[in-house]
C-alpha positions as CSV (number, residue, x, y, z in Angstrom):
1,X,-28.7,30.9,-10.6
2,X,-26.6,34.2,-10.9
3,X,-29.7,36.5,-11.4
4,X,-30.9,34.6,-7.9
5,X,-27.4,35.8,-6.7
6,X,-26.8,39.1,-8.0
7,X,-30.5,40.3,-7.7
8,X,-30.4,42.8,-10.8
9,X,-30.3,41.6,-14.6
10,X,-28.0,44.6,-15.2
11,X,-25.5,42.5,-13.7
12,X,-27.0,38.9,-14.8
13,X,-26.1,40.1,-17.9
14,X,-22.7,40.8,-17.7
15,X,-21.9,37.1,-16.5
16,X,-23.9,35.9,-19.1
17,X,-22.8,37.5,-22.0
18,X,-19.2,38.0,-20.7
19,X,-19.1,33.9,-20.6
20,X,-19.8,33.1,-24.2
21,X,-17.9,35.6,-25.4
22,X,-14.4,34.6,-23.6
23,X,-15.0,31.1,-25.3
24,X,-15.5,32.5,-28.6
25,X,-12.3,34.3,-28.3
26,X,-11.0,31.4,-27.4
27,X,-11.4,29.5,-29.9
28,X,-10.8,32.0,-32.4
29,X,-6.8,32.4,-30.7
30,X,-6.9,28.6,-30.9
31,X,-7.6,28.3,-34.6
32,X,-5.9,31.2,-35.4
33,X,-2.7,29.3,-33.6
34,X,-3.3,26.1,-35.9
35,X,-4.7,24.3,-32.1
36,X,-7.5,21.9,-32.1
37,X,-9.8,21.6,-29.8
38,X,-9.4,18.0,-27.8
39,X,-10.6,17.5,-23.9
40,X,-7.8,19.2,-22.2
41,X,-8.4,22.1,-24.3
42,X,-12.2,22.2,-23.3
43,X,-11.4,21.4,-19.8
44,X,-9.4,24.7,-19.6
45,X,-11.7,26.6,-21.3
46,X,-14.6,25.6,-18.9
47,X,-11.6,26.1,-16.2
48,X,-11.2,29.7,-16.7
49,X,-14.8,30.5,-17.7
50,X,-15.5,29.0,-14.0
51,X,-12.8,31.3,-12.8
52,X,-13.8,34.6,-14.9
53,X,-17.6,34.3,-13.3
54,X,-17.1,33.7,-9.9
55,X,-14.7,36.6,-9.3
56,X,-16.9,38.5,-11.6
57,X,-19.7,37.6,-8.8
58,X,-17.4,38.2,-5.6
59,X,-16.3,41.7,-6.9
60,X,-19.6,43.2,-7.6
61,X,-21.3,41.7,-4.6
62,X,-18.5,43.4,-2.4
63,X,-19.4,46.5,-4.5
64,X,-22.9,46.6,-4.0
65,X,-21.9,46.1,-0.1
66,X,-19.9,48.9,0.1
67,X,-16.5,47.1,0.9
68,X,-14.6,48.3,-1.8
69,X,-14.7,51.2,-4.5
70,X,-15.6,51.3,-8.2
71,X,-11.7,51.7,-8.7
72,X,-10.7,48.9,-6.3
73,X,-13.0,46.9,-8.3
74,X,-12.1,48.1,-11.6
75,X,-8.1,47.6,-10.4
76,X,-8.8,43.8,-9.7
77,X,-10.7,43.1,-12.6
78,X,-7.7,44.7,-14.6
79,X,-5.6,42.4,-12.6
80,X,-7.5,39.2,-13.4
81,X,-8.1,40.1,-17.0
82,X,-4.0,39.6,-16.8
83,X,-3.7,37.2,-14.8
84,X,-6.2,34.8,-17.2
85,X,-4.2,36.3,-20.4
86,X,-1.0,34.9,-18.6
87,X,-2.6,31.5,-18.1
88,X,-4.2,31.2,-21.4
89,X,-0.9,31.8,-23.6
90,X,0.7,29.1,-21.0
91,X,-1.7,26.9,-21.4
92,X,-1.1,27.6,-24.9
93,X,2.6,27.0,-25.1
94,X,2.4,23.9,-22.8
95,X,0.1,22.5,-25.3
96,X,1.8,23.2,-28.7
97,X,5.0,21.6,-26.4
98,X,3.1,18.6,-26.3
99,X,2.4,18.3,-29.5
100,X,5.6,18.9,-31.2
101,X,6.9,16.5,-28.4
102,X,4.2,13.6,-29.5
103,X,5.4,14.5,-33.4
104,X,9.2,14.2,-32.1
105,X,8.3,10.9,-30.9
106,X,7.2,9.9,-34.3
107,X,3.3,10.4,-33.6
108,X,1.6,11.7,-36.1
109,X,-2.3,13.5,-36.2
């Protein structure tokens, strides 16, 4: 579906590869963090691989266009690549919260 989109494989590839490598990382933060992964974790993770593809997509098809620069593109990507690091580590906290919250409680896993 996104080679239909995008046209080239150059760009195919990008979405493709970028995909399975942000969940790899992903997990690697999680278990490095001592976080397992249960459905609200995966739900995020296919969350924000969702996000990280389709305004992958929308910038380089405005590029190709000519609507915007290679700067302007490379500005927003930088701005997203924050803007999903922000998310991520709240995400994070919220989660370790609820589990110290559910061990507080007297719950135990």
């Amino acid at each position: 579906m996104i080679l239909l989109f995008l046209g080239t494989w150059r760009n195919t590839l990008g979405g493709v590869v970028s995909i399975p490598l942000s969940i790899f990382c992903s997990i690697i933060c999680l278990y490095a963090h001592g976080q397992t992964i249960n459905a609200t974790t995966l739900g995020g993770l296919a969350l924000a691989a969702g996000i990280l593809v389709d305004d992958a997509t929308v910038e380089i098809v405005r590029y190709k266009a000519g609507l915007v620069s290679s700067i302007e593109v490379i500005d927003s990507q930088r701005t997203q690549l924050a803007g999903e690091i922000s998310l991520t580590q709240a995400r994070a906290a919220r989660l370790s919260a609820t589990v110290l919250l559910v061990r507080a409680l007297g719950g135990g896993w």
